[in-house]
C-alpha positions in Angstrom: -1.9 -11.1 12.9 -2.6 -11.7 9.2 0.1 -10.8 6.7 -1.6 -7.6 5.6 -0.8 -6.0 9.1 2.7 -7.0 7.5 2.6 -4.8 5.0 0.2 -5.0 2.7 -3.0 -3.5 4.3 -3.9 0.4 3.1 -5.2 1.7 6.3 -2.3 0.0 8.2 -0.4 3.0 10.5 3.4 3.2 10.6 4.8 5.8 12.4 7.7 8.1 11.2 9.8 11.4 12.8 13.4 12.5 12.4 16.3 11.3 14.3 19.1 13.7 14.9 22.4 12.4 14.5 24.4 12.1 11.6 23.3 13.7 8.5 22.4 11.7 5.3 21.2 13.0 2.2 17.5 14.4 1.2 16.6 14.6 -2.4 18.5 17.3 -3.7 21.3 16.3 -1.8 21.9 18.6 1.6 21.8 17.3 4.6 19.7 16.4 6.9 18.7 14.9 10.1 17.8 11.1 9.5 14.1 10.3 9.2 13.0 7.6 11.0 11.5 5.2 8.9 8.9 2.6 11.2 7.1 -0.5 10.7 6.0 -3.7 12.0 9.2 -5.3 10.8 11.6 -3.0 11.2 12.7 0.4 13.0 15.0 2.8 11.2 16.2 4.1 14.8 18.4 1.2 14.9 21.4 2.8 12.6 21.6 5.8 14.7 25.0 5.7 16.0 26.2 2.9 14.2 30.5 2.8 14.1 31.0 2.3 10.4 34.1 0.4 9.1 36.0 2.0 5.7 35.1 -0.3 3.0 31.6 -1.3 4.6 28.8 -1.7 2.0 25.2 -1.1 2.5 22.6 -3.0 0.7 19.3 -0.6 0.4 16.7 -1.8 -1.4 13.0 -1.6 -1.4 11.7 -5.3 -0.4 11.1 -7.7 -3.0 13.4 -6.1 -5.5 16.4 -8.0 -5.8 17.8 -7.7 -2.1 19.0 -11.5 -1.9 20.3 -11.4 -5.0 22.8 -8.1 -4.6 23.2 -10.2 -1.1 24.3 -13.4 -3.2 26.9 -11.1 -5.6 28.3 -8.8 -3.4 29.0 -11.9 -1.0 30.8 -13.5 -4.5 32.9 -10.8 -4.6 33.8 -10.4 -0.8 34.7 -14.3 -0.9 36.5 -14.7 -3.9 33.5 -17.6 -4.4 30.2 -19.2 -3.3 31.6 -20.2 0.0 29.7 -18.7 3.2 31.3 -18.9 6.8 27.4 -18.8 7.9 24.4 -18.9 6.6 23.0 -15.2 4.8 21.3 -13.5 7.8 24.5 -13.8 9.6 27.0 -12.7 7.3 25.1 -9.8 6.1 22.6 -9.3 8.7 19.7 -6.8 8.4 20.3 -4.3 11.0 16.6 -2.5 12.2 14.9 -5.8 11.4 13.4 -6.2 14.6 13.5 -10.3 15.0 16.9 -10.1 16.7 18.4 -6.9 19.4 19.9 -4.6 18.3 23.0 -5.7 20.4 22.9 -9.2 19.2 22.8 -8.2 15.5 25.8 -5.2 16.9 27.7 -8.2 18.1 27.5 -10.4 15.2 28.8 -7.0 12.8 31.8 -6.4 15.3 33.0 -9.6 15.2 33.2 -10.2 11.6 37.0 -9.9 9.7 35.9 -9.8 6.6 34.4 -7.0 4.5 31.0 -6.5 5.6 27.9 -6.1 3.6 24.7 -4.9 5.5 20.9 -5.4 4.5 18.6 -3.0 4.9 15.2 -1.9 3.2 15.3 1.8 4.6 15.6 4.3 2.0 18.8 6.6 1.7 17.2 9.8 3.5 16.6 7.1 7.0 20.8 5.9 6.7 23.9 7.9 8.2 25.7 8.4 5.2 29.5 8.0 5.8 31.5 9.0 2.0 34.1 5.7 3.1 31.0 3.6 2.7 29.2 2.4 -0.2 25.4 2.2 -0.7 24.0 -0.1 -3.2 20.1 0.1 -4.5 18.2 -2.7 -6.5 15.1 -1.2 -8.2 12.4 -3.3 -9.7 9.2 -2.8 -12.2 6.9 -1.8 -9.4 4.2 -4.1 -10.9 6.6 -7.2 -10.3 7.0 -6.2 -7.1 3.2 -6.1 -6.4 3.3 -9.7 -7.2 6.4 -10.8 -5.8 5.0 -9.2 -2.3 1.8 -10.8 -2.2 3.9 -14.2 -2.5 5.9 -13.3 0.4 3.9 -12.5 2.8 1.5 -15.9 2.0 5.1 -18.1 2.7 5.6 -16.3 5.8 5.0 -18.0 9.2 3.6 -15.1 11.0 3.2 -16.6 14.4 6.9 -17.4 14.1 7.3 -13.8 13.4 5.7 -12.7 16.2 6.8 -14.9 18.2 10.7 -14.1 17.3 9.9 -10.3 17.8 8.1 -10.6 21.0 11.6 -12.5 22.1 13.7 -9.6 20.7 11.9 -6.8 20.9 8.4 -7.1 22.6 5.1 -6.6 21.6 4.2 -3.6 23.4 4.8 -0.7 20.5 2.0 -2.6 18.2 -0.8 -0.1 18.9 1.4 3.4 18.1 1.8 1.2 14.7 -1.7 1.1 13.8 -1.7 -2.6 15.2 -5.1 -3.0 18.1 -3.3 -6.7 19.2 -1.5 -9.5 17.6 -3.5 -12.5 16.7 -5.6 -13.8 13.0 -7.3 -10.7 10.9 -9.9 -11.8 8.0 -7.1 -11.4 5.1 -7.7 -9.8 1.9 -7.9 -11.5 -1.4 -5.6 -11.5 -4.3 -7.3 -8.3 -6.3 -8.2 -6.2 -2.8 -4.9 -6.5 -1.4 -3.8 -5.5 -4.8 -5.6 -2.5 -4.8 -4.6 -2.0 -1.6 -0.7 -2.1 -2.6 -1.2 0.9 -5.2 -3.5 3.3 -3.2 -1.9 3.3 0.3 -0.3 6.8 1.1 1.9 5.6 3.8 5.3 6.4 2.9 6.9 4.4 5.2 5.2 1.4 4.9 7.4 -1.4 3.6 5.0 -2.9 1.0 3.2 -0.3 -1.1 4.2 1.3 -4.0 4.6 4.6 -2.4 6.9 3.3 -0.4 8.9 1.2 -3.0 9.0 4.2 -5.4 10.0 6.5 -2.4 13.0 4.2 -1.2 14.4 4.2 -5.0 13.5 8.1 -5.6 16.0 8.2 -3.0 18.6 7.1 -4.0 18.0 8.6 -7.8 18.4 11.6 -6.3 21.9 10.7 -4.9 23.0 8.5 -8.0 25.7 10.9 -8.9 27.3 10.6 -5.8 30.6 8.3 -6.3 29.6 6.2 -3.3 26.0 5.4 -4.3 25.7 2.7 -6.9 22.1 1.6 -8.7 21.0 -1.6 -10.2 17.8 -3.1 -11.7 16.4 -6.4 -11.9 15.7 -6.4 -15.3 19.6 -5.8 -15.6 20.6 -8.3 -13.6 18.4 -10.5 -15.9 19.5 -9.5 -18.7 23.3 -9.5 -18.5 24.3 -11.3 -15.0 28.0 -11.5 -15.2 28.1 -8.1 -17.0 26.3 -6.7 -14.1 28.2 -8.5 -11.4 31.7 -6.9 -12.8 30.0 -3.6 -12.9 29.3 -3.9 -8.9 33.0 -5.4 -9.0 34.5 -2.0 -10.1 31.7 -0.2 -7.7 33.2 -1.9 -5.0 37.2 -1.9 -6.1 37.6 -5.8 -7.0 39.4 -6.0 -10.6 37.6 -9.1 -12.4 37.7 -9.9 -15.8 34.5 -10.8 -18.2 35.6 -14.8 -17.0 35.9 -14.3 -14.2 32.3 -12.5 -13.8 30.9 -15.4 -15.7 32.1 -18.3 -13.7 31.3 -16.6 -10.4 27.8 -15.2 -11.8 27.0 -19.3 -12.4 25.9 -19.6 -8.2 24.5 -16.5 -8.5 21.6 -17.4 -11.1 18.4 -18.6 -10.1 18.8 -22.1 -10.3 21.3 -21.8 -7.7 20.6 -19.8 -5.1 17.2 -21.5 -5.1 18.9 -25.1 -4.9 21.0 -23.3 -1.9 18.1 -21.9 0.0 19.2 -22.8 3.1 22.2 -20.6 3.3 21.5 -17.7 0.3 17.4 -17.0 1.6 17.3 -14.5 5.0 16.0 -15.7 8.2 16.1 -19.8 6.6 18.2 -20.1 9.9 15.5 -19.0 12.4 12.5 -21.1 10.5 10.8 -17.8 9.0 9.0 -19.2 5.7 7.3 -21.7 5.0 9.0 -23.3 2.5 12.6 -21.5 2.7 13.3 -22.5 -1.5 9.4 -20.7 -2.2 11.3 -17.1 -0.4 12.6 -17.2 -4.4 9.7 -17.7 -6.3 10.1 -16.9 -9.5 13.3 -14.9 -10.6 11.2 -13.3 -13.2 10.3 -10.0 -15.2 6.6 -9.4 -16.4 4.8 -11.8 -13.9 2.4 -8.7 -13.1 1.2 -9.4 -16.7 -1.0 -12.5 -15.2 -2.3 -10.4 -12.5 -3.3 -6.9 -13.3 -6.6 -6.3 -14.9 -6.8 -3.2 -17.4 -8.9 -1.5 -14.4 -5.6 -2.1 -12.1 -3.2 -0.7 -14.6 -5.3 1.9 -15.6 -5.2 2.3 -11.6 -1.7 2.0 -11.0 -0.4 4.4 -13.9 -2.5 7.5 -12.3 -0.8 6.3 -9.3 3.0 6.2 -10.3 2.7 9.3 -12.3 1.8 11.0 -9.5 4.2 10.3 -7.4 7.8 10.2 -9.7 9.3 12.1 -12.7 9.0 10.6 -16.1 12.7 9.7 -16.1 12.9 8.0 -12.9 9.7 6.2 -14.6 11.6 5.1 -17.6 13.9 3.6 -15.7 11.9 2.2 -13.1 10.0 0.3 -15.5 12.9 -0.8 -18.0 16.2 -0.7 -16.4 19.4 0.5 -17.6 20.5 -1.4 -20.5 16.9 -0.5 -22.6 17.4 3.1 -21.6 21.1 3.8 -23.1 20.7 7.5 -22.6 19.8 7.8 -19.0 
């Protein structure tokens, strides 16, 4: 299986329906049954039922925009420090990733004591939403992404993907996902898997930009809600510590400016890529290629080197078509260089 059956391919399949269970909230904000988000990677299904904890946070994000990092600061925050009782995809496991059962990664969650933090890259409208709980969104120039995507999939060791999900979960749903059998695909180069990343129409695929704008749009929608907090890497950039004692008072720890500073030093880029081994998901099970290469970069504007006027032209029909102009501001800036939003 070649990494665009990851993710990346246009005419991939992933499937998608509504769960009933507990509501969470659509885009205006009534609720809902759950939709099921589906994918190679991951299945949505697996949060339905889930026994929350008051004081549990949840770490949505669309992948490849900033997930390891709110990872790296929420886990400053829950330990007072850069100290981790076990490596990353322990502490804050992803739940409906499909490399471990769902009772394993259950087990691992109940047994924890400390304040747990729970990874996830399905969009609000696919989580229970529980008002004791606290849902926290990274969003992320969509072009960077683009890049940033195309670099992950190319570290990943997909045999020892498959491999790890055939143990977990079997192979056996591959064909409903669009997938004919496992095994080497003729990949697409740099500028057709490109293409492909701004034209596919699957929502629910992980790596597209309809899916990446759909995931944040989702929680834009919700942002007023006192339980659902937004960042954006371009922020996080541009003001670390700043940023990190905002997510402080999101999450009721009182730290000062110092003390954001001196805690935001192992969260830089420098340092969680000189501790790979413990900060980077799925280091523990032998996942990438080069675990320190799972953080490339750290960088805004890399699509600059990579789009071709035709592609911009491309994706800007794209991305207008499928969010508001305000979302779009903030999408593409952040925050801090959009005072008024």
């Amino acid at each position: 299986m070649s990494a665009t059956l990851l993710g990346c391919r246009a005419t991939q399949r992933a499937a998608s329906g509504v769960l009933a269970g507990a509501p969470g909230p659509n885009l205006r904000g009534v609720s809902h049954a759950l939709k099921r988000y589906r994918s190679v990677v991951a299945d949505s299904s697996r949060w339905q039922g889930f026994a929350f904890r008051p004081g549990d946070i949840v770490i949505s994000t669309p992948p490849k925009c900033g997930t390891t990092w709110m990872q790296r600061l929420v886990a400053l925050l829950v330990f007072d420090g850069p100290a981790l009782p076990a490596p990353m995809a322990r502490v804050s496991p992803w739940l409906d990733m499909q490399l471990a059962s769902l009772e394993d990664v259950s087990s691992t969650l109940d047994a924890q004591t400390h304040r747990r933090f729970i990874k996830t890259h399905t969009p609000l409208d696919g989580l229970p939403f529980d008002e004791s709980v606290t849902y926290v969104c990274v969003g992320r120039d969509p072009r960077d992404v683009a890049v940033s995507s195309r670099h992950h999939m190319q570290n990943m060791d997909i045999e020892r993907f498959l491999a790890k999900r055939a143990a977990a979960v079997g192979l056996e749903d591959l064909a409903e996902l669009g997938v004919s059998e496992p095994g080497p695909q003729e990949p697409l180069d740099d500028a057709a898997a490109l293409r492909a990343w701004i034209d596919a129409d699957s929502e629910v695929t992980l790596m597209t930009l309809a899916f990446t704008v759909g995931h944040l749009l989702t929680f834009w929608e919700a942002r007023d809600r006192p339980n659902v907090a937004m960042f954006h890497y371009a922020d996080l950039l541009a003001d670390l510590a700043g940023q990190l004692q905002r997510l402080a008072a999101v999450l009721g720890y009182d730290i000062d400016r110092q003390r954001a500073e001196e805690l935001a030093i192992d969260a830089s880029f420098e340092a969680m890529k000189g501790q790979a081994e413990r900060v980077v998901p799925n280091s523990d099970i032998g996942l990438w290629r080069v675990a320190d290469e799972f953080l490339h970069r750290g960088t805004s504007g890399q699509w600059k080197e990579a789009f071709t006027d035709d592609d911009l032209a491309r994706y800007e029909t794209r991305v207008g078509e499928l969010a508001p102009v305000d979302f779009l501001r903030w999408l593409h800036g952040g925050a801090l260089t959009n005072a008024d939003l």
